[in-house]
PDB file of N, CA, C, O and CB in Angstrom:
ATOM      1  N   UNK A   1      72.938 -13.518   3.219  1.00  0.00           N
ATOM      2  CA  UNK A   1      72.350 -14.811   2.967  1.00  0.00           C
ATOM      3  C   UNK A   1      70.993 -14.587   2.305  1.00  0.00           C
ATOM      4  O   UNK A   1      70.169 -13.729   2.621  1.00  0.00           O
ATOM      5  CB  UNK A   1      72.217 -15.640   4.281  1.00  0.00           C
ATOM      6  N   UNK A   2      70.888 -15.592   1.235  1.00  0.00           N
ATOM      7  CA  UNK A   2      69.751 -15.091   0.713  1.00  0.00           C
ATOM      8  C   UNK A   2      68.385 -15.884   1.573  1.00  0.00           C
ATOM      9  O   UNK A   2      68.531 -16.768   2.416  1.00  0.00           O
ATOM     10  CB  UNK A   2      69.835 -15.364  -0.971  1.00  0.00           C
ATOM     11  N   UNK A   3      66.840 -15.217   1.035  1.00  0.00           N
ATOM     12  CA  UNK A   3      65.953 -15.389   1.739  1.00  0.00           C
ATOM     13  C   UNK A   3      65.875 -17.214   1.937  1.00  0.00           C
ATOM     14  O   UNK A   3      65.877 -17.982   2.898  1.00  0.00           O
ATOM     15  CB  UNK A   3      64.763 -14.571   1.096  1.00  0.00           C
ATOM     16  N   UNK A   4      65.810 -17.348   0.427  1.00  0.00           N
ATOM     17  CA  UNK A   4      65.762 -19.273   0.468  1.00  0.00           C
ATOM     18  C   UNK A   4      66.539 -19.842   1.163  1.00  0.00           C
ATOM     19  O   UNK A   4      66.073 -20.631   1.985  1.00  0.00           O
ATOM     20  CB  UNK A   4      66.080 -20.096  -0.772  1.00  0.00           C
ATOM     21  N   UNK A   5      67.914 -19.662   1.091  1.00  0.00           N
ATOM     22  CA  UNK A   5      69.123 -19.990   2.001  1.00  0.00           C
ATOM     23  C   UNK A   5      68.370 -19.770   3.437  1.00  0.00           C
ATOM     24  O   UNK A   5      67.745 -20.777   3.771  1.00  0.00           O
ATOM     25  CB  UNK A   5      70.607 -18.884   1.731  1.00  0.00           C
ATOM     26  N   UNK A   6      68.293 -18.778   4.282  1.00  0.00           N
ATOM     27  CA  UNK A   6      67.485 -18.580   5.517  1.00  0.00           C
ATOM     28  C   UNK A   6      66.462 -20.032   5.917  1.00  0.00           C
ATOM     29  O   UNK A   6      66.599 -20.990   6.678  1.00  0.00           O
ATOM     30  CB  UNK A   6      66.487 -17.134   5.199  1.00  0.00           C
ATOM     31  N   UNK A   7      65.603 -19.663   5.129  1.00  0.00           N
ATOM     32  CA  UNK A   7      64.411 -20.636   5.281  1.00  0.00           C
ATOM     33  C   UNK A   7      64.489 -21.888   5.075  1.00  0.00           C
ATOM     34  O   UNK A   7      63.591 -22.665   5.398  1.00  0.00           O
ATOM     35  CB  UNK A   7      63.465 -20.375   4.563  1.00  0.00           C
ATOM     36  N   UNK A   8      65.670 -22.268   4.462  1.00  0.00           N
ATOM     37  CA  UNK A   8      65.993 -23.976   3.864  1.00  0.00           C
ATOM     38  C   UNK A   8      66.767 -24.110   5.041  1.00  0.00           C
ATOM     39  O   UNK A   8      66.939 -25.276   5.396  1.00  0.00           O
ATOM     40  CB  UNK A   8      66.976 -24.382   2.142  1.00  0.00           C
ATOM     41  N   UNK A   9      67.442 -22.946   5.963  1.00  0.00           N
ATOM     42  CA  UNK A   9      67.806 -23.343   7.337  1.00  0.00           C
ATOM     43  C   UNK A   9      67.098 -23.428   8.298  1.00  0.00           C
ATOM     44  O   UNK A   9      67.249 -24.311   9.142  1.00  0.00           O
ATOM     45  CB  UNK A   9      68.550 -22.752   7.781  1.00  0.00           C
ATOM     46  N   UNK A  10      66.114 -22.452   8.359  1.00  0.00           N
ATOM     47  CA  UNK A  10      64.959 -22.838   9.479  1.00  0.00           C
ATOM     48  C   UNK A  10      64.284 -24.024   9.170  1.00  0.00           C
ATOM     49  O   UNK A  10      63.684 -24.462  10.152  1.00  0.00           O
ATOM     50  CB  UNK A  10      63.824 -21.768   9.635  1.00  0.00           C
ATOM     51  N   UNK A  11      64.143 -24.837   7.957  1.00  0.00           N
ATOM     52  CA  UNK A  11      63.330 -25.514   7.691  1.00  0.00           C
ATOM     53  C   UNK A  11      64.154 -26.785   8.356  1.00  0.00           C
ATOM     54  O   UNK A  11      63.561 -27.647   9.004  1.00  0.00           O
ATOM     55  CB  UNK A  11      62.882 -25.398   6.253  1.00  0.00           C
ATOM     56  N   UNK A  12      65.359 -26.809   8.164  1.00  0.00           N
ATOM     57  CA  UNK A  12      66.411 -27.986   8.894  1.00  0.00           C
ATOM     58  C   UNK A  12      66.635 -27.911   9.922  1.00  0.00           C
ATOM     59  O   UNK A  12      66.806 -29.018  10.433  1.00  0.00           O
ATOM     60  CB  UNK A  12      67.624 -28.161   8.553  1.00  0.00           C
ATOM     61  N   UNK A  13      66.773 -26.817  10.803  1.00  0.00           N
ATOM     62  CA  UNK A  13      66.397 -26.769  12.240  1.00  0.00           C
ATOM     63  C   UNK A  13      65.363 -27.362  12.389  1.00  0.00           C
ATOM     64  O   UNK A  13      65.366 -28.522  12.802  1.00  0.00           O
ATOM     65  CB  UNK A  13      66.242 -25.587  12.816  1.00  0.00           C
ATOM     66  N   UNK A  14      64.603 -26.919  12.187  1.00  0.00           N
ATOM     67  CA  UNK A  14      62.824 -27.913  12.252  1.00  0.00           C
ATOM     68  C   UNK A  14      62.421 -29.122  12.335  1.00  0.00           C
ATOM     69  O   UNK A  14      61.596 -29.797  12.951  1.00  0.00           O
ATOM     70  CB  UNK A  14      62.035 -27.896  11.224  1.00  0.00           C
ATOM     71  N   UNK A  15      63.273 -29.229  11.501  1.00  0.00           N
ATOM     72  CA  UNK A  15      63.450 -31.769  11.403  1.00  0.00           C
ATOM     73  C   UNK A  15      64.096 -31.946  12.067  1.00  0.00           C
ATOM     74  O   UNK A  15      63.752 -32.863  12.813  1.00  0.00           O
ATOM     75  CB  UNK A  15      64.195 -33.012  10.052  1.00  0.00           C
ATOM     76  N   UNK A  16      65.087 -31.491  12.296  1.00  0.00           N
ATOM     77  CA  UNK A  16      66.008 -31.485  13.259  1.00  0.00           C
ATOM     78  C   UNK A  16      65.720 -32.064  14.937  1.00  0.00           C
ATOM     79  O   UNK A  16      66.057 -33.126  15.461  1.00  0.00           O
ATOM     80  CB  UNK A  16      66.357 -30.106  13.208  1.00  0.00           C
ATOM     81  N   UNK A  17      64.782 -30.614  15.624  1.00  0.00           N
ATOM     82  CA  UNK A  17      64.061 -30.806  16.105  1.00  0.00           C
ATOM     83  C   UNK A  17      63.489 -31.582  16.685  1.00  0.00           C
ATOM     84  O   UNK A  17      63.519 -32.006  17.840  1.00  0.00           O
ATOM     85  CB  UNK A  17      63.808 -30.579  15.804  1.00  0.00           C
ATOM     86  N   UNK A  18      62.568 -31.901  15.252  1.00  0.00           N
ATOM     87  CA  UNK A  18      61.298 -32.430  15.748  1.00  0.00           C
ATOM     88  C   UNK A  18      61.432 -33.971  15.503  1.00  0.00           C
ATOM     89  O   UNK A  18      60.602 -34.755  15.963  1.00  0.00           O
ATOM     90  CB  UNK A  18      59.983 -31.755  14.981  1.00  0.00           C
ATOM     91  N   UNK A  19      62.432 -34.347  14.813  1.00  0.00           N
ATOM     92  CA  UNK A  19      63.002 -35.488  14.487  1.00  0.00           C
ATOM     93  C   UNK A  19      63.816 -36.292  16.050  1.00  0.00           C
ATOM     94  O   UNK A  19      64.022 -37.497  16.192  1.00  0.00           O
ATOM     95  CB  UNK A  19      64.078 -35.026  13.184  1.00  0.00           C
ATOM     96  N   UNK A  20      64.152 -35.160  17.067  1.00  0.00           N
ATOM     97  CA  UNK A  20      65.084 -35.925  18.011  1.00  0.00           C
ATOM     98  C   UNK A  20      64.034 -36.562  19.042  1.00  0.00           C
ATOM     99  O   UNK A  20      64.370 -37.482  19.788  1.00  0.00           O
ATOM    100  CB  UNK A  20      66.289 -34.877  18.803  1.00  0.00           C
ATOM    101  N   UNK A  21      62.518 -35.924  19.037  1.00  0.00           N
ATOM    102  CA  UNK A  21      61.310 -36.521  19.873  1.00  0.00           C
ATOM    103  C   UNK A  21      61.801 -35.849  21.065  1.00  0.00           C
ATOM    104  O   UNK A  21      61.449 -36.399  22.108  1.00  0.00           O
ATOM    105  CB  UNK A  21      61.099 -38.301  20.005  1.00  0.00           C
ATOM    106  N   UNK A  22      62.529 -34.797  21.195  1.00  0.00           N
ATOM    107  CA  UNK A  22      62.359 -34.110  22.462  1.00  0.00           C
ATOM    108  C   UNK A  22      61.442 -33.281  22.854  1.00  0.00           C
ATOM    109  O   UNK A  22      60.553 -32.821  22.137  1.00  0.00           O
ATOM    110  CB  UNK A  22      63.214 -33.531  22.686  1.00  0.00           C
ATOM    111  N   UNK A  23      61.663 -32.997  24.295  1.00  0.00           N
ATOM    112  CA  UNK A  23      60.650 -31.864  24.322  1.00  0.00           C
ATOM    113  C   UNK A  23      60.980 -30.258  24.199  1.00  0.00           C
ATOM    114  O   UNK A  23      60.533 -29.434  24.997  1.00  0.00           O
ATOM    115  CB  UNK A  23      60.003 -32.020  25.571  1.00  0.00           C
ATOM    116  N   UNK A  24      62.006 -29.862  22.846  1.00  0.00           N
ATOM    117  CA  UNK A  24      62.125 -28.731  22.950  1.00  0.00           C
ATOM    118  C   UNK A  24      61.054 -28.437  21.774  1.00  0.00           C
ATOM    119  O   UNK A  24      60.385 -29.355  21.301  1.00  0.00           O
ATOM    120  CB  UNK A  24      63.564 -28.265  22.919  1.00  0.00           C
ATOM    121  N   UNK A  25      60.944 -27.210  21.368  1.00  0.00           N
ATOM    122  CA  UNK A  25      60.242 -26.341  20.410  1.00  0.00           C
ATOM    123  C   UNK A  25      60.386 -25.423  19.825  1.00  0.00           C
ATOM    124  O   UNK A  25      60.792 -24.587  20.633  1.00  0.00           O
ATOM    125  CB  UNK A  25      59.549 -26.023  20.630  1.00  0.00           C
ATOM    126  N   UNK A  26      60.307 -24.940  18.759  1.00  0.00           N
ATOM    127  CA  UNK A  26      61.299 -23.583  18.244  1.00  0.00           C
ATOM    128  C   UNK A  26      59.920 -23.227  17.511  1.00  0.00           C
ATOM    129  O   UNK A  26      59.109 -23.968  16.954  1.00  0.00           O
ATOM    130  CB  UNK A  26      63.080 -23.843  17.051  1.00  0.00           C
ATOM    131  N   UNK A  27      59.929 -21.972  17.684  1.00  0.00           N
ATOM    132  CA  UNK A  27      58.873 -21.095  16.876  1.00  0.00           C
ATOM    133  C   UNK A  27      59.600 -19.707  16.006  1.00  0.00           C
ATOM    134  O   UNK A  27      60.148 -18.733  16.521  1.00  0.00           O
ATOM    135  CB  UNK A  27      57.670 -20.470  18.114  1.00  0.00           C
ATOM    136  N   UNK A  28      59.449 -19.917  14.924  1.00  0.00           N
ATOM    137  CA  UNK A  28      60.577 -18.865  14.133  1.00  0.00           C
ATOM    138  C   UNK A  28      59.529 -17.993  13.468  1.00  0.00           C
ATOM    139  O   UNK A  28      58.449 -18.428  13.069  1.00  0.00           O
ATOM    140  CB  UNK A  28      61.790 -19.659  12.829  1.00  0.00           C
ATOM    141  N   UNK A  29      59.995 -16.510  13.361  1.00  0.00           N
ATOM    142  CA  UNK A  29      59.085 -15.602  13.159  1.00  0.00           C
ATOM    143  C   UNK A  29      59.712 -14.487  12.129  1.00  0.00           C
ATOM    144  O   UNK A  29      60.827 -14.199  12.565  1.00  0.00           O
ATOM    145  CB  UNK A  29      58.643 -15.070  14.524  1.00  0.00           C
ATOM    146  N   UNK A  30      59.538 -14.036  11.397  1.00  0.00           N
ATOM    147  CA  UNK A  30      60.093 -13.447  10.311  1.00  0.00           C
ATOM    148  C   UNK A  30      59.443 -11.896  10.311  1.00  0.00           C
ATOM    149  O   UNK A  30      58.218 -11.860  10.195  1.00  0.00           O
ATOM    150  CB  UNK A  30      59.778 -14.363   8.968  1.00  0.00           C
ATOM    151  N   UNK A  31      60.012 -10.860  10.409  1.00  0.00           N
ATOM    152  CA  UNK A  31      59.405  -9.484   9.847  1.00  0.00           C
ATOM    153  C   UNK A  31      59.030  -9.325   8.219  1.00  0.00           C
ATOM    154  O   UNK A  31      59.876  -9.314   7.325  1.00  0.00           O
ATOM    155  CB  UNK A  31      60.517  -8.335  10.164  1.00  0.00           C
ATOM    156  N   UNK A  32      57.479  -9.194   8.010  1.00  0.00           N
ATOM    157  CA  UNK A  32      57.689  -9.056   6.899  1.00  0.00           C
ATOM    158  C   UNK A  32      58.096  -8.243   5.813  1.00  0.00           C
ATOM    159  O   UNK A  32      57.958  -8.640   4.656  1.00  0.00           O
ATOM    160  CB  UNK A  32      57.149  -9.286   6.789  1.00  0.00           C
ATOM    161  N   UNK A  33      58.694  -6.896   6.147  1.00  0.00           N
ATOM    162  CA  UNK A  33      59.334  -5.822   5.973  1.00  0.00           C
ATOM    163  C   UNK A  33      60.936  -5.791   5.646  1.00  0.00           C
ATOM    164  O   UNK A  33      61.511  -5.108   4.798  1.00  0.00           O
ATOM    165  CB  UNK A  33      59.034  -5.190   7.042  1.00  0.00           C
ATOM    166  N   UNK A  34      61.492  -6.745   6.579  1.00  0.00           N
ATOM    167  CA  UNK A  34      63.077  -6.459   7.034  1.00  0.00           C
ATOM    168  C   UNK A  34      63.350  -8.032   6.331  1.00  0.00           C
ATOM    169  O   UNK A  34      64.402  -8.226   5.720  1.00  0.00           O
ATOM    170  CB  UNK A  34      63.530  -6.168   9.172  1.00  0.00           C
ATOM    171  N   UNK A  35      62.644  -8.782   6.426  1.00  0.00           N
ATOM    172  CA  UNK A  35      62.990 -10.161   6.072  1.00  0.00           C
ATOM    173  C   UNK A  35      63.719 -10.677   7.147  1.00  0.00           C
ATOM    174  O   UNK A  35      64.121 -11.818   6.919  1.00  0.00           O
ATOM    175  CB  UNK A  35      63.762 -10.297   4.808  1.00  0.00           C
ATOM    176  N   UNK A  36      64.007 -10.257   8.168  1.00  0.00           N
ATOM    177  CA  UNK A  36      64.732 -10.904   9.300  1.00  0.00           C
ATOM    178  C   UNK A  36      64.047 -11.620  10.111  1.00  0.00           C
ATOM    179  O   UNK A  36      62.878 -11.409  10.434  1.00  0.00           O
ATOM    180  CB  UNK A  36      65.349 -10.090  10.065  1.00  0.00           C
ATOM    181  N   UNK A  37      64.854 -12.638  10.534  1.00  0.00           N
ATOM    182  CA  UNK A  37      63.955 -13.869  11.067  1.00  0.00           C
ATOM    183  C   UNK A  37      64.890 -14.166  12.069  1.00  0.00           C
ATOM    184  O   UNK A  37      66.089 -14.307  11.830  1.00  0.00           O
ATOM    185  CB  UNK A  37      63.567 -15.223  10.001  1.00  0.00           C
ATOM    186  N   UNK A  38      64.122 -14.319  13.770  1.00  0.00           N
ATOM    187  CA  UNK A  38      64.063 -14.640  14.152  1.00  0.00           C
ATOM    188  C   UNK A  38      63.613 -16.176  15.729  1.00  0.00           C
ATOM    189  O   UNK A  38      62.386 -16.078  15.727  1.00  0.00           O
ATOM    190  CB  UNK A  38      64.226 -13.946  13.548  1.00  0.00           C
ATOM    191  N   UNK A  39      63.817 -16.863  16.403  1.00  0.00           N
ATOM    192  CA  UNK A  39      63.452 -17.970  16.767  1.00  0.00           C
ATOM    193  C   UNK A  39      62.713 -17.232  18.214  1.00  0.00           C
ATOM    194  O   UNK A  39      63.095 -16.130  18.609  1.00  0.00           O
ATOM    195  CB  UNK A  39      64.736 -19.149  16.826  1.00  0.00           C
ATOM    196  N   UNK A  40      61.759 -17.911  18.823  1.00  0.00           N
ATOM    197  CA  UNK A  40      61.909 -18.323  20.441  1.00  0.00           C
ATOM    198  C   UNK A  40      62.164 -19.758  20.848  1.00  0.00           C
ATOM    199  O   UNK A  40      62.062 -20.358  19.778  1.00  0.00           O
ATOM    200  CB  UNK A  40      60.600 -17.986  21.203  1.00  0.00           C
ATOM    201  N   UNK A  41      62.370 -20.427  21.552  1.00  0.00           N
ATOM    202  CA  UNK A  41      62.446 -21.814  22.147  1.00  0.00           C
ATOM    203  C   UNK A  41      61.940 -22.116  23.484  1.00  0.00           C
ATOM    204  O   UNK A  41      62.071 -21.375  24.458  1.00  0.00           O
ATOM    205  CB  UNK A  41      63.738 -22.203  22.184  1.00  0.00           C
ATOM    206  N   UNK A  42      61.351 -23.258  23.470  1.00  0.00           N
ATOM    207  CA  UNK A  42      61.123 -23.722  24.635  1.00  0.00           C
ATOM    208  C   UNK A  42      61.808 -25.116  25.132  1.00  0.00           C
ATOM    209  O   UNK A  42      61.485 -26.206  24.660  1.00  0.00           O
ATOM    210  CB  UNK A  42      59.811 -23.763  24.659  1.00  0.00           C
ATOM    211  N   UNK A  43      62.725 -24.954  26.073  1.00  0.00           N
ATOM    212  CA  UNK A  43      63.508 -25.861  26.588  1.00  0.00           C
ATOM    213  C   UNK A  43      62.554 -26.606  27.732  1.00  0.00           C
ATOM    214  O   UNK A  43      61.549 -26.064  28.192  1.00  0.00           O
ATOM    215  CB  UNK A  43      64.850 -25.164  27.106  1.00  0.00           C
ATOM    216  N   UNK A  44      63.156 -28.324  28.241  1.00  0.00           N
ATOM    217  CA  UNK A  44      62.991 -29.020  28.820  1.00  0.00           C
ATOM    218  C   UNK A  44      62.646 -28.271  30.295  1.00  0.00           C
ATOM    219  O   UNK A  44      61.921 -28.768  31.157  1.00  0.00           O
ATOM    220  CB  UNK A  44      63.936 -29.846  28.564  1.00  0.00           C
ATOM    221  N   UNK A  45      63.163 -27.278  30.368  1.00  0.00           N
ATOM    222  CA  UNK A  45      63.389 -26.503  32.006  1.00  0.00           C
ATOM    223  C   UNK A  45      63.180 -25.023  31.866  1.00  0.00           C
ATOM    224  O   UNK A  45      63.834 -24.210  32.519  1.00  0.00           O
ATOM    225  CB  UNK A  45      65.105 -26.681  32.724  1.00  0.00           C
ATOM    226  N   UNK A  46      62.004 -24.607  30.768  1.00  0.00           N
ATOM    227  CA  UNK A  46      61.742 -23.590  30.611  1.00  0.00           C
ATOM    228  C   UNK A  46      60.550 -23.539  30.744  1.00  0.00           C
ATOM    229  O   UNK A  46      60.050 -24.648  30.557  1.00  0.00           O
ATOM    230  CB  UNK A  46      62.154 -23.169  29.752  1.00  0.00           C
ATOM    231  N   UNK A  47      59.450 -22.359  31.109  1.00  0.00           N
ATOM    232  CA  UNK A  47      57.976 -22.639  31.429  1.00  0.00           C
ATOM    233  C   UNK A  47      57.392 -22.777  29.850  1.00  0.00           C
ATOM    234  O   UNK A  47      58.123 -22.512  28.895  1.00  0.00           O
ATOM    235  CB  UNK A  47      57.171 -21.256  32.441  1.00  0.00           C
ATOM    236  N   UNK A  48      56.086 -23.191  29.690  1.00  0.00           N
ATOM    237  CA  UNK A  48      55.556 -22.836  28.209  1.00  0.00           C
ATOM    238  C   UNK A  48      55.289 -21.217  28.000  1.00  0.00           C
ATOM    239  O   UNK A  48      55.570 -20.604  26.970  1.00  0.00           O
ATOM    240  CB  UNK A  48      54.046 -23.675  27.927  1.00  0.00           C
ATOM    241  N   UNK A  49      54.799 -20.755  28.968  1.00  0.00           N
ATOM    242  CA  UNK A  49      54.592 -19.047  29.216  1.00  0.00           C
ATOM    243  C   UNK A  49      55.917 -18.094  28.492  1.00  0.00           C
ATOM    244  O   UNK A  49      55.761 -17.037  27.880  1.00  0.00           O
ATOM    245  CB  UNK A  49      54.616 -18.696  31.183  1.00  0.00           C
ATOM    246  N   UNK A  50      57.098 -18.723  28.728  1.00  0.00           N
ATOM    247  CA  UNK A  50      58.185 -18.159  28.516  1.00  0.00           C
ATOM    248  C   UNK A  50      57.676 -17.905  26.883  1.00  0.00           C
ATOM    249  O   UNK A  50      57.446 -16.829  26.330  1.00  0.00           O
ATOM    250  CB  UNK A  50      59.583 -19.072  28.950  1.00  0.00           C
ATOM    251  N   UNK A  51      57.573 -19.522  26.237  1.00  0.00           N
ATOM    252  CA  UNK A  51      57.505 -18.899  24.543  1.00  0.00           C
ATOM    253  C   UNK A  51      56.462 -18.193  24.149  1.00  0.00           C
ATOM    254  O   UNK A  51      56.527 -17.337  23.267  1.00  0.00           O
ATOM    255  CB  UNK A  51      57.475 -19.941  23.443  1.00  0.00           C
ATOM    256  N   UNK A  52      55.277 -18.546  24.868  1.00  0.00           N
ATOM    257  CA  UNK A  52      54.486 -17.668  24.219  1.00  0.00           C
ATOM    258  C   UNK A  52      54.977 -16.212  24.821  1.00  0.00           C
ATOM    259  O   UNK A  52      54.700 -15.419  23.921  1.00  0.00           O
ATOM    260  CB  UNK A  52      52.912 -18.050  24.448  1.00  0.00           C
ATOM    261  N   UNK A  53      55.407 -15.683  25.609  1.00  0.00           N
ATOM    262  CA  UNK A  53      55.873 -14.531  26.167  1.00  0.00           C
ATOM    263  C   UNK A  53      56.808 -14.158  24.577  1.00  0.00           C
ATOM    264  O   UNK A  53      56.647 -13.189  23.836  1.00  0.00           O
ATOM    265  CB  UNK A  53      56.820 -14.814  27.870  1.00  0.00           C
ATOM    266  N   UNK A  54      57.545 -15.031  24.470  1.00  0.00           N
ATOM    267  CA  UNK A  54      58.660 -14.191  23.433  1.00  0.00           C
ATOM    268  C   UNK A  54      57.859 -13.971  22.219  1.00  0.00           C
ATOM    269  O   UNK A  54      58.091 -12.973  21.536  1.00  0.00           O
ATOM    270  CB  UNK A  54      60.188 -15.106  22.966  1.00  0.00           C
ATOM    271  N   UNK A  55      56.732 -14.992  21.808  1.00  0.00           N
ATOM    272  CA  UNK A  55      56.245 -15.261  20.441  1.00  0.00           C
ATOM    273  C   UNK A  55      55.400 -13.859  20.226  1.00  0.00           C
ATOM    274  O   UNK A  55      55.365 -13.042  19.306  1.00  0.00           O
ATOM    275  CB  UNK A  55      55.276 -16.784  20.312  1.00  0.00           C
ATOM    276  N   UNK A  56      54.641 -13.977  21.685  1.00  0.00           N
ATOM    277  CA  UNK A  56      53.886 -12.225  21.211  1.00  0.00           C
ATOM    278  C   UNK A  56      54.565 -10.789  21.448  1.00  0.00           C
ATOM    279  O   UNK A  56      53.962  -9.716  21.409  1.00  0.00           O
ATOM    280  CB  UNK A  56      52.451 -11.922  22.139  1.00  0.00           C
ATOM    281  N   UNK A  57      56.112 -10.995  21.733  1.00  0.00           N
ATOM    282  CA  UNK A  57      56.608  -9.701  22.103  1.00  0.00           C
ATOM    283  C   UNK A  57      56.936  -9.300  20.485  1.00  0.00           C
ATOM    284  O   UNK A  57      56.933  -8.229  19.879  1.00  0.00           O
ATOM    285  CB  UNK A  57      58.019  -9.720  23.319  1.00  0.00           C
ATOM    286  N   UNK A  58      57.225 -10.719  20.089  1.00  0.00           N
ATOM    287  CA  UNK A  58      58.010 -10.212  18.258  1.00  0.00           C
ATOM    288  C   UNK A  58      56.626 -10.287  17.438  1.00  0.00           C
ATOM    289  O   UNK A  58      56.829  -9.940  16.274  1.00  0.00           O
ATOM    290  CB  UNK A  58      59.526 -11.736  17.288  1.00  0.00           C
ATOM    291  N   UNK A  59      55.518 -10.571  17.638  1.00  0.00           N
ATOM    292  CA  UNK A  59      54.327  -9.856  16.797  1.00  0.00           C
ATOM    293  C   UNK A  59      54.262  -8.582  17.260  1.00  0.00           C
ATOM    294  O   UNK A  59      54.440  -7.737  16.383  1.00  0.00           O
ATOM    295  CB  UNK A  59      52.869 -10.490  16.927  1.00  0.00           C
ATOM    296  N   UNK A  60      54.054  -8.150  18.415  1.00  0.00           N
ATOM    297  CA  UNK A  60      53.819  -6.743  18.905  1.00  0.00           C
ATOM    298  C   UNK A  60      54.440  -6.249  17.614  1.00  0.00           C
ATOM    299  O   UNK A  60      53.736  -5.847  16.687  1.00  0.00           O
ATOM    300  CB  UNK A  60      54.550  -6.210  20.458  1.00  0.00           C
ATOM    301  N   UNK A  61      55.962  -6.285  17.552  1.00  0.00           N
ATOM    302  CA  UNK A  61      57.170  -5.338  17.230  1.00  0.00           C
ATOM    303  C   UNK A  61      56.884  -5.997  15.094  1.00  0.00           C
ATOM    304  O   UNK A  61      57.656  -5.629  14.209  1.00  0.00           O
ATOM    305  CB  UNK A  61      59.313  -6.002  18.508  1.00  0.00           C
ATOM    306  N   UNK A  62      55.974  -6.693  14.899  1.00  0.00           N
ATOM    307  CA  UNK A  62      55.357  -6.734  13.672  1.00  0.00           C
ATOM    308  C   UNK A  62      55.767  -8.153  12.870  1.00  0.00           C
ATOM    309  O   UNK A  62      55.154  -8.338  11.818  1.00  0.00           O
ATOM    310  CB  UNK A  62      55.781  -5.408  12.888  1.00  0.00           C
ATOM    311  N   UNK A  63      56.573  -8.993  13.199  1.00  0.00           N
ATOM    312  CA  UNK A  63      56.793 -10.483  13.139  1.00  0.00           C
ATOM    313  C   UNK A  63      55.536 -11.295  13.235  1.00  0.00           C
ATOM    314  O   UNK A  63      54.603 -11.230  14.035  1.00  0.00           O
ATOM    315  CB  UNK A  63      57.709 -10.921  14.249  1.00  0.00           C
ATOM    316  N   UNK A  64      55.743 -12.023  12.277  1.00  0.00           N
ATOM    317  CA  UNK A  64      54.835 -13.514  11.550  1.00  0.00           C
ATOM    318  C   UNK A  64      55.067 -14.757  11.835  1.00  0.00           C
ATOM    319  O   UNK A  64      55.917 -15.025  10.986  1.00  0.00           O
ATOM    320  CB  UNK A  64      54.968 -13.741  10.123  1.00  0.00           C
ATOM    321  N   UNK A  65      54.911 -15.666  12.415  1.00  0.00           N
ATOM    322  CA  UNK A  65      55.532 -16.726  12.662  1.00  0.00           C
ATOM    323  C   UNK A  65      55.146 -17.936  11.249  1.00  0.00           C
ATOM    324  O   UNK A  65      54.112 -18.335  10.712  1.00  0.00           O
ATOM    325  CB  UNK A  65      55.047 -17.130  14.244  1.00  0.00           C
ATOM    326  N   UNK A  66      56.823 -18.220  11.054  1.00  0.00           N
ATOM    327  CA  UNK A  66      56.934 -18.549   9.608  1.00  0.00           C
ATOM    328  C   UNK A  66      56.883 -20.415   9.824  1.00  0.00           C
ATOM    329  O   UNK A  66      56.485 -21.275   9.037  1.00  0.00           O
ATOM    330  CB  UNK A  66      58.640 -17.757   8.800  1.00  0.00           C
ATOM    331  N   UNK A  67      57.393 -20.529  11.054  1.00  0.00           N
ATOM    332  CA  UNK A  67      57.386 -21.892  11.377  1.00  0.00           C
ATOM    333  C   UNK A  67      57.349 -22.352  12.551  1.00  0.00           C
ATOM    334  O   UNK A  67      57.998 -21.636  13.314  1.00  0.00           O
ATOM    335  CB  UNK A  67      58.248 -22.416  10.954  1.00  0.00           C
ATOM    336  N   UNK A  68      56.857 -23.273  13.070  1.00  0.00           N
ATOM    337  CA  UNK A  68      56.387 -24.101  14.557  1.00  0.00           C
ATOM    338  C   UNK A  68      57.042 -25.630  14.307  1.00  0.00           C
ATOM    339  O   UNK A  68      56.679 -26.385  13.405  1.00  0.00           O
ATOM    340  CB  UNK A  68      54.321 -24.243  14.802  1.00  0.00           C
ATOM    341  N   UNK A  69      58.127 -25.934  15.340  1.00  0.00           N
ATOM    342  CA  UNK A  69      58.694 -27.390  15.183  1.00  0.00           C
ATOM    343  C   UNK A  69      57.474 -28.413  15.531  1.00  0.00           C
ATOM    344  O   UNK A  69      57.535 -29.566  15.106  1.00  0.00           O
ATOM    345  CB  UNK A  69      60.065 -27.661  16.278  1.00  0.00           C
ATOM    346  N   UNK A  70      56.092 -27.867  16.502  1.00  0.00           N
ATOM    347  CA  UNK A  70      55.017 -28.652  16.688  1.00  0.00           C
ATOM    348  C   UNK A  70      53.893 -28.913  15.403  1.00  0.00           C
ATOM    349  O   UNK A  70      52.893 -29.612  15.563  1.00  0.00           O
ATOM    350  CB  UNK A  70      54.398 -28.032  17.840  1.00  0.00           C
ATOM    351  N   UNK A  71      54.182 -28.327  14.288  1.00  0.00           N
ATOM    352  CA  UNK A  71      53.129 -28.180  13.375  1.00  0.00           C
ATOM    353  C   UNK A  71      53.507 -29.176  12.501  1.00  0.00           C
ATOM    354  O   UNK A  71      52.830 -29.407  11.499  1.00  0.00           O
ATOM    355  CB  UNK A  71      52.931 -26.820  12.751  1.00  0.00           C
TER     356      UNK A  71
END
């Protein structure tokens, strides 16, 4: 899949989202090396700690966060 293809999907997840007025959240994070992109989420019955837990495990490992459904 190409990179645009990727991102014109994260970007529709995103409205998606943020369009239903729930309280979930998706934070998508991309290597800038590998081009692989990955999400964390925060669900209705998940702590907030949880995402930031995932958000800084995939910077550690060198991931960018390319998009925030809160932004």
């Amino acid at each position: 899949m190409s990179r645009l293809a990727r991102l014109t999907n994260v970007l529709v997840t995103l409205l998606v989202v943020t369009g239903c007025g729930s309280s979930y959240r998706v934070i998508v994070l991309q290597h800038p090396t590998t081009k692989q992109t990955v999400h964390c989420t925060r669900t209705p019955s998940s702590w907030p700690t949880d995402l930031h837990t995932c958000v800084r495990g995939y910077e550690k490992a060198g991931y960018i966060v390319v998009g925030d459904s809160d932004k």
